[in-house]
KOLMARRO-296194 format. One line per 2 residues: number of its first residue (from 1); their letters; for each residue x, y, z of N, C-alpha, C. Coordinates in Angstrom, 2 decimals, padded with zeros to 5 digits. Last residue first. Layout:
# residues N
NUM = a = X:Y:Z:X:Y:Z:X:Y:Z ~ ...
//
This chain:
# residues 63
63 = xx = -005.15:040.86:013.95:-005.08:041.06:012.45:-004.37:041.95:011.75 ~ -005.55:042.18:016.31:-004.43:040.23:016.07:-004.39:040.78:014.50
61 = xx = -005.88:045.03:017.97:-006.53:043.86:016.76:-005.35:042.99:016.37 ~ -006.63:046.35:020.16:-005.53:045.49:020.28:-005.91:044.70:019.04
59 = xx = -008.45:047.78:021.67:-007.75:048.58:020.33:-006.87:047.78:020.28 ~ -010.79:046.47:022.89:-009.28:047.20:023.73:-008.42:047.92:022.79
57 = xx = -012.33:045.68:020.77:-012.63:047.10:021.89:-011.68:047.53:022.67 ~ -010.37:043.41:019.46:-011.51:044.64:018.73:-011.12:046.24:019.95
55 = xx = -010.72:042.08:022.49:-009.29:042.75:021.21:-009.61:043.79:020.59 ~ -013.66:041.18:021.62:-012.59:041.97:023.23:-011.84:042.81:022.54
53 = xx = -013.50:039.97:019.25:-014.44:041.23:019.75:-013.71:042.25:020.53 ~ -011.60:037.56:019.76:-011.23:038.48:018.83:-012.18:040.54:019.07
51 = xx = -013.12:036.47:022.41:-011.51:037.12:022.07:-011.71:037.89:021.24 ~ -015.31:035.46:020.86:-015.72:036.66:022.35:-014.00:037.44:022.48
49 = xx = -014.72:033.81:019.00:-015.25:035.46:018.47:-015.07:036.61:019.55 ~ -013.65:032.06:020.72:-012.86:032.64:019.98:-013.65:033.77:019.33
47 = xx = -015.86:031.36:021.73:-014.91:031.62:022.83:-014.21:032.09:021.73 ~ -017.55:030.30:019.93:-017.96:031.73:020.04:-016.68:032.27:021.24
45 = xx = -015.94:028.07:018.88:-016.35:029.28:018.02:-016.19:030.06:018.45 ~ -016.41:026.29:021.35:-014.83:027.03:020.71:-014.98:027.97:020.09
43 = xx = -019.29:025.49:020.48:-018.65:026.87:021.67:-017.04:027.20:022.10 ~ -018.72:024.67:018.32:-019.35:025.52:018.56:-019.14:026.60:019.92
41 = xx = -017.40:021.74:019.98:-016.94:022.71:018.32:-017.44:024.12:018.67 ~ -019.33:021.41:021.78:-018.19:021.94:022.22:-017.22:022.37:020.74
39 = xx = -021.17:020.23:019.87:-021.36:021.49:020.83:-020.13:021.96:021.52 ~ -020.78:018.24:018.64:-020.81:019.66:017.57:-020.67:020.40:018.72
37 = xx = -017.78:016.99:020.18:-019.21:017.05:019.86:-019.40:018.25:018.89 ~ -015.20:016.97:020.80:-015.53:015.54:020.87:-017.09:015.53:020.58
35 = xx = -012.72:017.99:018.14:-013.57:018.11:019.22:-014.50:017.14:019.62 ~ -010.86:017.31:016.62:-010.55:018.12:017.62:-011.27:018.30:018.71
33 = xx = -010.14:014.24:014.84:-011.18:015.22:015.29:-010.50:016.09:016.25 ~ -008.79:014.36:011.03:-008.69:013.93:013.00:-009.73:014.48:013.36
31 = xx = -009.98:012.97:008.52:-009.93:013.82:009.31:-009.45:013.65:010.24 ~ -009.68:009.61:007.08:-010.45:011.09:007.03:-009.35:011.95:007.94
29 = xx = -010.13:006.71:008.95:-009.96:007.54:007.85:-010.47:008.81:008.03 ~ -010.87:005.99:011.48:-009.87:005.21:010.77:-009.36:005.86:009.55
27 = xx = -011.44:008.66:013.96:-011.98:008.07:012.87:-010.30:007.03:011.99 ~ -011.17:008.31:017.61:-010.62:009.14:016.08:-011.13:008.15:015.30
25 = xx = -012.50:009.66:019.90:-012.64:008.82:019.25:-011.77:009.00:017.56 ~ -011.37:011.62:022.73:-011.84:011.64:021.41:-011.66:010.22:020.24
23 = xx = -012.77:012.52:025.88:-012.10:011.78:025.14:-012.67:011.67:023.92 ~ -012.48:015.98:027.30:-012.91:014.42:026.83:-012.41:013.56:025.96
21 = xx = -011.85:018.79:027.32:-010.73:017.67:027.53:-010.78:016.16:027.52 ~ -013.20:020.83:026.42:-013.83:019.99:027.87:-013.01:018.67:028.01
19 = xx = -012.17:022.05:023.97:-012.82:022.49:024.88:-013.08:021.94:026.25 ~ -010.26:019.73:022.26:-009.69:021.11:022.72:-010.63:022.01:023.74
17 = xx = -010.61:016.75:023.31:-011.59:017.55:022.91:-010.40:019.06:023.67 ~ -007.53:014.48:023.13:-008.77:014.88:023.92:-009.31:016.25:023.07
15 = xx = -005.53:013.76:021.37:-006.13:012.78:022.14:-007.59:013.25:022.40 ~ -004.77:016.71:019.35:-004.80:016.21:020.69:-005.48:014.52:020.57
13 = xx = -001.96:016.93:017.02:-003.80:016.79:017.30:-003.59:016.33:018.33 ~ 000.45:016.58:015.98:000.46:017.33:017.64:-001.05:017.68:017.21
11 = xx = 001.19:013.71:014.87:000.78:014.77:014.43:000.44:015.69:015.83 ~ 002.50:011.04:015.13:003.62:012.19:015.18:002.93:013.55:015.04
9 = xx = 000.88:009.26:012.72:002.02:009.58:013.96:002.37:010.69:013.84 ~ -000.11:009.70:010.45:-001.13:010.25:011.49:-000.02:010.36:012.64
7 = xx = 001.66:009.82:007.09:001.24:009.17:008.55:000.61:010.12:009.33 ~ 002.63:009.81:003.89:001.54:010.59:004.93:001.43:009.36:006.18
5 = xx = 003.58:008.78:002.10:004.34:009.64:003.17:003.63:010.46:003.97 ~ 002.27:007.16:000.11:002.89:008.62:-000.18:003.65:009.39:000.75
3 = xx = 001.06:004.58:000.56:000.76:006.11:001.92:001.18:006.93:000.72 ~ 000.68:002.09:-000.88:001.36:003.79:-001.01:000.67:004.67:-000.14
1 = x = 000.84:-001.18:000.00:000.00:000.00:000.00:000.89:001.24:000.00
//
């Protein structure tokens, strides 16, 4: 079988859900997951809009 040189080892994706540190099921193919539900996806979202906003109003823009 030709990987091409792609392996999943070694990739710094977590184990666990970047929001609530649960455990993450990884798929055999595809994607990694980062998160362990839509809902904690989602409320990474808005924890990252509520930053960027903040920033916004402190006159501190990342961008």
């Amino acid at each position: 079988m030709d990987t091409r040189g792609y392996s999943c080892e070694g990739t710094d994706l977590p184990d666990r859900c970047k929001k609530c540190s649960g455990e993450l099921t990884q798929p055999t193919a595809g994607r990694r997951r980062q998160y362990c539900s839509d809902s904690c996806r989602q409320l990474a979202y808005v924890d990252r809009r509520v930053q960027r906003l903040a920033a916004e109003l402190a006159g501190d823009p990342t961008e």
